[in-house]
C-alpha positions as CSV (number, residue, x, y, z in Angstrom):
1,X,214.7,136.2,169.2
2,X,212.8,134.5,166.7
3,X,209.7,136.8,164.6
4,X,206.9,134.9,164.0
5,X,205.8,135.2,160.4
6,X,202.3,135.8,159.7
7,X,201.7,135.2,163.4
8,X,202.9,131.8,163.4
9,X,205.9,130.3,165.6
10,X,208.1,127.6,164.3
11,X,207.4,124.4,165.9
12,X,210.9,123.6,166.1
13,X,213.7,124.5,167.6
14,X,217.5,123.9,168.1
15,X,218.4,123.7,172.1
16,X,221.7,123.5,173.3
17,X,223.1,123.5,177.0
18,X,226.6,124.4,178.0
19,X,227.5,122.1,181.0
20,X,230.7,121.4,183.1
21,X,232.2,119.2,180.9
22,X,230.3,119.4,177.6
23,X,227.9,120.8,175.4
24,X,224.4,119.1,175.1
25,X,222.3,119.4,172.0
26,X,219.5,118.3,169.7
27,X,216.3,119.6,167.7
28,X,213.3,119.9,170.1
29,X,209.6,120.1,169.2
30,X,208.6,123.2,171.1
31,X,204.9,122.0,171.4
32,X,205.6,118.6,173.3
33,X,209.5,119.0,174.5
34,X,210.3,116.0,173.1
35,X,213.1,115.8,170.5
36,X,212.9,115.2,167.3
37,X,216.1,114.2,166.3
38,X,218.9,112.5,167.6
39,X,220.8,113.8,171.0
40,X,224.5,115.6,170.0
41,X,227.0,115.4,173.3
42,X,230.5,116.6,173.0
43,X,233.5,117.2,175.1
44,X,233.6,121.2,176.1
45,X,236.4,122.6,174.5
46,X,240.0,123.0,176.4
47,X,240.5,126.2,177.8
48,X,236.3,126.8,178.0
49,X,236.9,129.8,175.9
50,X,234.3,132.1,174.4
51,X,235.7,131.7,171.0
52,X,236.3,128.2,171.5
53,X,232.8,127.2,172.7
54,X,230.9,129.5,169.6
55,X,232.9,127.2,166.9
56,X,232.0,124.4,168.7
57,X,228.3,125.7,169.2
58,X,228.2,126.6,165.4
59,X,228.9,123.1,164.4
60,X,226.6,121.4,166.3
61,X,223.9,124.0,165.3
62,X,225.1,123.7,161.5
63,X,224.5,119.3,161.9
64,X,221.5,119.7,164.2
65,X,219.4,122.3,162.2
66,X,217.1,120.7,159.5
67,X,216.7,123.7,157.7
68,X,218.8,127.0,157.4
69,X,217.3,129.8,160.0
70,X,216.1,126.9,162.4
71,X,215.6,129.1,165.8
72,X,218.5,128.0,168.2
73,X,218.8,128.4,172.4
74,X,221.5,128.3,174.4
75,X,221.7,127.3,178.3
76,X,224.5,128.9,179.6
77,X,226.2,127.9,183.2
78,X,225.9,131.4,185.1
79,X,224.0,134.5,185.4
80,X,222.6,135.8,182.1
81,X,220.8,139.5,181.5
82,X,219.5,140.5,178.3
83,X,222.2,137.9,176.5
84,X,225.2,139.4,178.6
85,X,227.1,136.8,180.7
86,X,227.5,138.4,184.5
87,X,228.8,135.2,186.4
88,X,230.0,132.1,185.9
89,X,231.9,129.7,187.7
90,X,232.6,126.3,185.4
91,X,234.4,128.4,182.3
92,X,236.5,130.6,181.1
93,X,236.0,134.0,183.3
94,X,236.3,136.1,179.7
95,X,232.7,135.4,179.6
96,X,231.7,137.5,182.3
97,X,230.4,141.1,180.7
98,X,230.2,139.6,177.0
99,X,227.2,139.6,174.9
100,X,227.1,135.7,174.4
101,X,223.6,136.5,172.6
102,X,225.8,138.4,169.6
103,X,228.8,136.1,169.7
104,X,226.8,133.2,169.2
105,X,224.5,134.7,166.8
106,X,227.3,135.8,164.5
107,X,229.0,132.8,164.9
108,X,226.0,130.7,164.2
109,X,224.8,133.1,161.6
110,X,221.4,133.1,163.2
111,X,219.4,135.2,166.3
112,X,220.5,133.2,169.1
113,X,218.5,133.5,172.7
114,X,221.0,132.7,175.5
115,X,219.5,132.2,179.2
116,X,220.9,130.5,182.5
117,X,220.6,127.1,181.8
118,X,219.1,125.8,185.3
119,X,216.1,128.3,184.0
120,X,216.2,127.1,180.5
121,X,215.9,123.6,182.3
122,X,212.7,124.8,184.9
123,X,211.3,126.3,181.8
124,X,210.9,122.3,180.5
125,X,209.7,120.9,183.5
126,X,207.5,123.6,184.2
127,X,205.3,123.3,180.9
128,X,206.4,119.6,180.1
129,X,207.4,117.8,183.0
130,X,207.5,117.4,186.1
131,X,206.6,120.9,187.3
132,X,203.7,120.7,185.7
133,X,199.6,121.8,186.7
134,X,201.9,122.0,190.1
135,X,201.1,125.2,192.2
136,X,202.8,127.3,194.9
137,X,206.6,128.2,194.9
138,X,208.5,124.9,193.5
139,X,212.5,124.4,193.2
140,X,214.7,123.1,190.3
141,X,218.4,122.1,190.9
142,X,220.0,120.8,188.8
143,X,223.0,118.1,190.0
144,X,225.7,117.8,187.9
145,X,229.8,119.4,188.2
146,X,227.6,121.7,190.3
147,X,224.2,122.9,191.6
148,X,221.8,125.1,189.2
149,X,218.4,126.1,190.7
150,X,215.1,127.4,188.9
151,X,212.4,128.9,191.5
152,X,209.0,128.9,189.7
153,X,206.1,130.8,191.6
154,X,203.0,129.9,190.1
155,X,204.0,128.9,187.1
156,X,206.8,131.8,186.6
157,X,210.7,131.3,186.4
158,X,212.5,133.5,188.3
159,X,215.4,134.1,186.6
160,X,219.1,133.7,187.8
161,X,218.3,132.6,191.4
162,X,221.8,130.5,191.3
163,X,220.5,129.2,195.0
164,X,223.5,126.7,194.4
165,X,226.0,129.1,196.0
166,X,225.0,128.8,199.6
167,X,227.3,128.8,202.6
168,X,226.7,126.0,205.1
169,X,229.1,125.6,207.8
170,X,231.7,127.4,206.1
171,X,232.6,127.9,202.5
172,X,230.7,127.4,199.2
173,X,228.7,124.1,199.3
174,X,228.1,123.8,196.1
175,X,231.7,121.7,195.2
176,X,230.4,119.3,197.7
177,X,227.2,118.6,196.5
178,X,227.1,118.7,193.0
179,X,226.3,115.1,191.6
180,X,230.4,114.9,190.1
181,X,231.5,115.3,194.1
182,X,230.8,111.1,194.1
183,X,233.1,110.1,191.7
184,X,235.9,113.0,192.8
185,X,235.7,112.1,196.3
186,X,234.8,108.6,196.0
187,X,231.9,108.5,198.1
188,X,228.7,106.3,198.4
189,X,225.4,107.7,196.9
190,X,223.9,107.3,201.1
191,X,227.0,109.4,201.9
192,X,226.4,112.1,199.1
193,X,222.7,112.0,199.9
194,X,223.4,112.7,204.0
195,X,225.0,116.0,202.3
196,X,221.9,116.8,199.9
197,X,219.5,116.3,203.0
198,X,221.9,119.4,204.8
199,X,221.0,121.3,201.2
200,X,217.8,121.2,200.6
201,X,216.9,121.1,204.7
202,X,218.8,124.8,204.1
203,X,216.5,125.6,201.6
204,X,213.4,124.7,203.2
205,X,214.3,126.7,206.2
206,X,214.6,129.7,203.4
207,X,211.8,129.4,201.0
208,X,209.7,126.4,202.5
209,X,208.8,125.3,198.6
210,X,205.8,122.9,197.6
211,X,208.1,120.3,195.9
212,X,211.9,120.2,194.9
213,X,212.6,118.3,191.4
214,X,216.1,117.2,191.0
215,X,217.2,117.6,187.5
216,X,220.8,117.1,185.9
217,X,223.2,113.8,186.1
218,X,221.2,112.6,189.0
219,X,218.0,112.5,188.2
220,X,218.7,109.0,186.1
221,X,220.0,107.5,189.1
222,X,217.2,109.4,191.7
223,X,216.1,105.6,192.7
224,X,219.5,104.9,193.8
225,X,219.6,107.7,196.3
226,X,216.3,108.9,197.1
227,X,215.6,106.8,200.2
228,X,218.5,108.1,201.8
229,X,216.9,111.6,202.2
230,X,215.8,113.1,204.9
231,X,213.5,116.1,204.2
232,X,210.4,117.2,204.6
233,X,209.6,118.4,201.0
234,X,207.6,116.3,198.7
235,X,211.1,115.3,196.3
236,X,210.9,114.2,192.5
237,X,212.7,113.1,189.4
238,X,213.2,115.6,186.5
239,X,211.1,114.2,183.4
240,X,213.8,115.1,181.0
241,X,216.7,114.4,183.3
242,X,219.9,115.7,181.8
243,X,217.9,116.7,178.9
244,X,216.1,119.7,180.4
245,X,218.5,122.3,179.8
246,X,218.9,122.2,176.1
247,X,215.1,120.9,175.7
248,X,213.9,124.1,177.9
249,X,216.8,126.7,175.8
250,X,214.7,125.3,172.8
251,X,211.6,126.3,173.9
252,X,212.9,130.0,174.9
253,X,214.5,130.5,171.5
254,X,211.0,130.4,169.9
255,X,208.9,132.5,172.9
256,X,212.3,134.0,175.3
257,X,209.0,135.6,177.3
258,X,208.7,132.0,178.5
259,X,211.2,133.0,180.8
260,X,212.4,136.3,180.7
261,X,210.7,140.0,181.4
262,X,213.1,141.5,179.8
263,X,212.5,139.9,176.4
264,X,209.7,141.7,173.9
265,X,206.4,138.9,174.4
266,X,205.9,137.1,171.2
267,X,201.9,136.3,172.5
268,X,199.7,135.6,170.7
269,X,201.4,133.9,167.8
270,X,200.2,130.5,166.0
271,X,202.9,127.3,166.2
272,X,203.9,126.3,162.8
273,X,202.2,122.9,162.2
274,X,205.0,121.2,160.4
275,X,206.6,118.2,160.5
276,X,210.0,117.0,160.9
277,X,210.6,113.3,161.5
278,X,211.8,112.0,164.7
279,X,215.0,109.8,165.2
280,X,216.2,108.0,167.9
């Protein structure tokens, strides 16, 4: 985690989110959210493995980074303790039981914070977004190869709640659907959203939450689809969209007790006012 000197935080940040398909990224300005330089994307690497991903990582950090020692946070697609990978479903299983934290660190050559990247992306729209001055118990998911979730109860993530894998009339329903079962089964967006409406109905029967935010893919075409659902829970766009994850894995990397008991609190500390110019 990143040591404030003298008591003050860096404003900045490198975030990075490890999807489905591939690897989101881009310098983030910890005090708005909004990013201040350009957005990387790249194609995961084949296979998904851990050594694979941590050169990849390490390139995009070594591009992204303004400066050497730019703090760096990393969304990863599973269940994350204390930097230790303990489930994961969208890469390689060699993951599960490594310490992605060190991996990534050495590979990076900096201290990397690694979290669930559904969490990372709650932590974003909690503080920035949409999830904001919002109160009561309110649900993230994330819609993209599959389904991530953040719960936040009054303002705190609850980390890891991976509310994705639920059975509903049978097996997992999370490969039905995630936001990518449109284009694999080549359904209509009413179709796909008569299958969200049996999702979230499910979770409102279990948590009965203030407000559900759809984040990932999705939330850029939310128009397209949202009048097909039929809840009864207030329903919204994520602010940052497909940008939450590596935006909110930013944020973590400079105070990881935005998120996470488990990580030593950094409160207290000043945020570095620098500057570093923003780029489209």
């Amino acid at each position: 985690m990143t040591q404030p000197q003298d008591g003050v935080l860096p404003r900045f940040a490198v975030g990075v989110d490890i999807g489905g398909t591939s690897i989101k990224a881009s310098l983030v300005d910890v005090t708005t959210g909004e990013r201040a330089a350009r957005r990387f994307a790249v194609a995961n690497p084949l296979g998904k493995e851990p050594e694979d991903f941590a050169a990849a990582i390490a390139g995009i950090v070594r591009d992204v980074s303004p400066i050497a020692g730019t703090p760096v946070g990393v969304g990863f697609p599973g269940i994350v303790r204390g930097g230790v990978v303990r489930q994961t479903t969208h890469v390689s299983q060699r993951w599960v039981g490594l310490d992605a934290q060190a991996l990534l660190s050495e590979a990076t050559g900096v201290d990397v914070v690694v979290v669930n990247d559904a969490d990372a992306a709650g932590v974003a729209e909690r503080e920035f977004g949409a999830m904001r001055d919002r109160e009561g118990l309110l649900l993230l998911t994330t819609l993209g190869t599959g389904i991530g979730t953040a719960l936040v109860h009054e303002g705190v993530v609850i980390p890891n709640s991976e509310l994705g894998h639920v059975h509903i009339d049978g097996p997992d329903f999370e490969p039905r659907v995630g936001f990518s079962a449109v284009r694999r089964e080549g359904i209509t967006l009413e179709e796909w959203a008569g299958r969200l409406s049996v999702y979230y109905r499910h979770l409102e029967m279990l948590l009965s939450p203030q407000l559900f935010v759809i984040g990932g893919a999705a939330a850029h075409v939310f128009d397209e689809f949202a009048g097909f659902l039929d809840i009864g829970t207030e329903i919204v766009p994520a602010r940052f969209g497909n940008d939450a994850g590596f935006t909110g894995a930013a944020m973590v990397a400079v105070s990881p007790d935005r998120l996470a008991p488990w990580y030593r609190s950094t409160s207290g500390a000043r945020l570095d006012p620098g500057t570093v110019p923003v780029v489209d």
